[in-house]
Each structure stands twice: as C-alpha cells, then as structure tokens.
C-alpha positions in Angstrom: 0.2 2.9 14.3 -3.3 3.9 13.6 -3.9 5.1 10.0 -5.5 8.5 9.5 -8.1 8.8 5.6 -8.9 12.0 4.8 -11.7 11.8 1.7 -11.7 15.1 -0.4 -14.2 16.3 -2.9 -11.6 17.5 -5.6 -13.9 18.8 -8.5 -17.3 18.5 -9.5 -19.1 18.2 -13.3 -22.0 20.1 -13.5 -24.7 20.3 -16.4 -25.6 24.0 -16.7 -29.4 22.7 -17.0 -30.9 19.6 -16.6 -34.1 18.1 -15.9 -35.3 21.6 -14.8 -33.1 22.5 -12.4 -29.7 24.5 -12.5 -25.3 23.7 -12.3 -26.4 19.4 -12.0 -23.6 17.7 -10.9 -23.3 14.5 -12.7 -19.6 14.1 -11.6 -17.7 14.0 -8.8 -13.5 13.7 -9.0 -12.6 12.8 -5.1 -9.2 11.6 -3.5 -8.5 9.7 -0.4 -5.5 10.6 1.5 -3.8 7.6 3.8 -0.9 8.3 6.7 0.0 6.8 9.8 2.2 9.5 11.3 5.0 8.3 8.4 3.9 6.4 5.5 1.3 8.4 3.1 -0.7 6.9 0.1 -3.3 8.3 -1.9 -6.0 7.4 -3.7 -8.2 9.3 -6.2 -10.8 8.3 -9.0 -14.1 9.7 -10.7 -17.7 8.5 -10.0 -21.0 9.7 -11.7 -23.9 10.8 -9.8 -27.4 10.4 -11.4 -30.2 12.7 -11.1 -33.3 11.9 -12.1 -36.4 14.2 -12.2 -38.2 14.7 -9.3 -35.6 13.5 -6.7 -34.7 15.7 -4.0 -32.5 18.4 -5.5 -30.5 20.6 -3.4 -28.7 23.6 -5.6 -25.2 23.7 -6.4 -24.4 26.5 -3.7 -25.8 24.5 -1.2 -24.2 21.4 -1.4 -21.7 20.5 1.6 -18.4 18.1 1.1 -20.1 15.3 3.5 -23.4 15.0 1.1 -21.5 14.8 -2.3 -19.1 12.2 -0.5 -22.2 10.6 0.5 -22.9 10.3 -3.9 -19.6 9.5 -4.2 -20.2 6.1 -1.6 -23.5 5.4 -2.6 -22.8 5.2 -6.6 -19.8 2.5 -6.5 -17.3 3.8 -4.7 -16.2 1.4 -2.3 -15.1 3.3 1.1 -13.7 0.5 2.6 -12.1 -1.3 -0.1 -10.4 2.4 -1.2 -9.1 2.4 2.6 -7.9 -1.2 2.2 -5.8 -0.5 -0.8 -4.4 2.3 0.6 -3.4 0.3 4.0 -1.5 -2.4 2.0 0.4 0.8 0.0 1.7 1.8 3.2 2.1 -1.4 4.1 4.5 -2.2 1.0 6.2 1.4 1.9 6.7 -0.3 5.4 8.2 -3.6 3.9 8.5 -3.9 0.4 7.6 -6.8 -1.5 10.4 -6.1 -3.7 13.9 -4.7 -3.7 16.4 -3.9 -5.9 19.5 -4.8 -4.0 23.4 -4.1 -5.8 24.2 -5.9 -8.2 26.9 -8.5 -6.5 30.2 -7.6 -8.7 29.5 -3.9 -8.4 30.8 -3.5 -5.0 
C-alpha cells in the first residue's frame, strides 16, 4: 500500500514587533499525519524560524501553509526522516515487534 503524509502548520509564535517589522513569527508548531488506507501515525514537533533584519519579510497575513512549511524544512526539520519514522510506526502497527500474548496458566 502506498502511504499518504499530510504536513500541517498547527500554530505559529509571533513577536508583536521585531526588527521593524510587525506579528514575526519565530515559531512554527507543525504535525505530520501518516496512513496507508488503514494504519495512521502521526508526528508533530516545534521548530524556530529566524529573522534577521533586512531579509525578505512577508507580513503575517500574507503568509501561506506551503512557505512556513518551507521554514519549518529549511531550519532542521528533517522531511524525510519525519516520514521515515512514521513509516516504521505503521509498520510496527502492521506487525508488532512485541506482543503481550496470555499468560500460559490463565486459560
């Protein structure tokens, strides 16, 4: 089965001024959402995002999901490595590395 991610933007931290400009993100709370039609994992962390004077700066309102999940990759988060992790959860959902069978006398 192919395995469907869904990356989500869940919050962002904004100082109210900074650097001259207005509502500066410095972080971003995202999630990663994993399913292959039956198994579901998930995923979710922080990152910070730096701005530095002078750098482009696009205002709060302005922003779109696919440019702060492009902070969110460029600043450590790992996009494969996140979607790797969540393969071998489903994977473990598929066949677990460990059971807790009956106890034998309990039958």
């Amino acid at each position: 089965m192919t395995t469907t991610y869904t990356w989500l933007v869940e919050y962002m931290s904004c100082y109210p001024e900074a650097e001259g400009e207005t509502d500066v993100v410095f972080t971003v709370g995202w999630r990663c959402n994993a399913t292959d039609g039956t198994y579901n994992a998930t995923q979710y962390g922080t990152v910070n995002v730096p701005y530095v004077a002078g750098d482009p700066y696009t205002p709060y309102a302005d922003l779109t999901e696919v440019q702060v999940q492009g902070w969110v990759w460029a600043n450590g988060v790992d996009q494969d490595a996140v979607q790797s992790s969540l393969d071998t959860s489903i994977a473990n959902q598929v066949n677990p590395p460990v059971v807790n069978p009956p106890l034998p006398w309990s039958a």
